[in-house]
N, C-alpha and C positions, 0 to 999 in steps of 0.2 A: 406337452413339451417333447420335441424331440431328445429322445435318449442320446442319440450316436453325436449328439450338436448342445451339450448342455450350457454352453457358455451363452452370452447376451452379449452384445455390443452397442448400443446407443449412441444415434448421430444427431446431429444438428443441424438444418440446413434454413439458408432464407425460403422465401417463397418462391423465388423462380429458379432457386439450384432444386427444390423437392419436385419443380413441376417439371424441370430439364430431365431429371433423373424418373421423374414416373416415365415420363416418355421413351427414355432409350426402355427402359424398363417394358413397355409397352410391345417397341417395336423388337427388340432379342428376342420375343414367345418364352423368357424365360420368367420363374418368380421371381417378387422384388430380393427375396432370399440369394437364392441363385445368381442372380445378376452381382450383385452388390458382393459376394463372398467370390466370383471370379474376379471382377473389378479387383477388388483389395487384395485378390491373390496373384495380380498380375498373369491372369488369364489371357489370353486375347480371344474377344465377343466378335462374331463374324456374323452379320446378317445379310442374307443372300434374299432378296425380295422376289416372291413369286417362285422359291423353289418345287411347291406343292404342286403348283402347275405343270412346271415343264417336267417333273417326275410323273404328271398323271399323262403329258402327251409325248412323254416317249414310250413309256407302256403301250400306248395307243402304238405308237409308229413300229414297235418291235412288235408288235400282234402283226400287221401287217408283213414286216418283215419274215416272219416265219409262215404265214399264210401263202407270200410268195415263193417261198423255201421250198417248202411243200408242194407245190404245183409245179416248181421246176425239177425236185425228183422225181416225181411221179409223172414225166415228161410231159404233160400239159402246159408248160413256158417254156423259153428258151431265152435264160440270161443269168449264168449262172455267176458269171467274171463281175458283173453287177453289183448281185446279190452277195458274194464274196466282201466285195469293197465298200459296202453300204453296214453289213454287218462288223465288218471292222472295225468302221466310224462308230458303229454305234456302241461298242463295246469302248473307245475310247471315251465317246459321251460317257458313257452309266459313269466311268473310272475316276471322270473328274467330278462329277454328282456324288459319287458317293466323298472321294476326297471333300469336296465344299462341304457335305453333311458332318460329317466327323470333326471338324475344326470349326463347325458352329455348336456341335453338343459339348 
């Protein structure tokens, strides 16, 4: 038993409100716990589909991005005005990635 959650609540549901609800369940990535205590706590559930991804291909794109950084200080390119304006962007990207993450947890 969870100590810090000692209370129970027991629901009821037909068959296709428990299978509607495994499903959001499913797709939140959250427990049917979790889900179901934001639900009733007037949370709001944000699922952002495929955020793992585009989290893993702007890591990619910012490795680049600093790849080029580096070749432009160290005078092997020339396009810094670019590189300025690209890293900008991308700092706005992470800003709203991370906003979308925090209002899904």
């Amino acid at each position: 038993m969870n100590r810090s959650r000692p209370k129970q609540i027991v629901i009821r549901a037909s068959e296709s409100e428990y299978n509607r609800i495994k499903k959001k369940v499913e797709r939140s990535t959250l427990t049917q716990n979790e889900y179901l205590l934001k639900c009733s706590l007037g949370k709001e559930i944000i699922v952002v589909e495929g955020i793992h991804e585009l989290a893993i291909e702007l890591k990619r794109i910012g490795n680049n991005l600093n790849q080029l950084t580096k070749a432009v200080h160290q005078g092997k390119a020339n396009c810094s005005k670019e590189l300025d304006d690209i890293s900008k962007e991308m700092k706005e990207v992470w800003q709203l990635l991370r906003r979308s993450i925090q209002k899904q947890a």
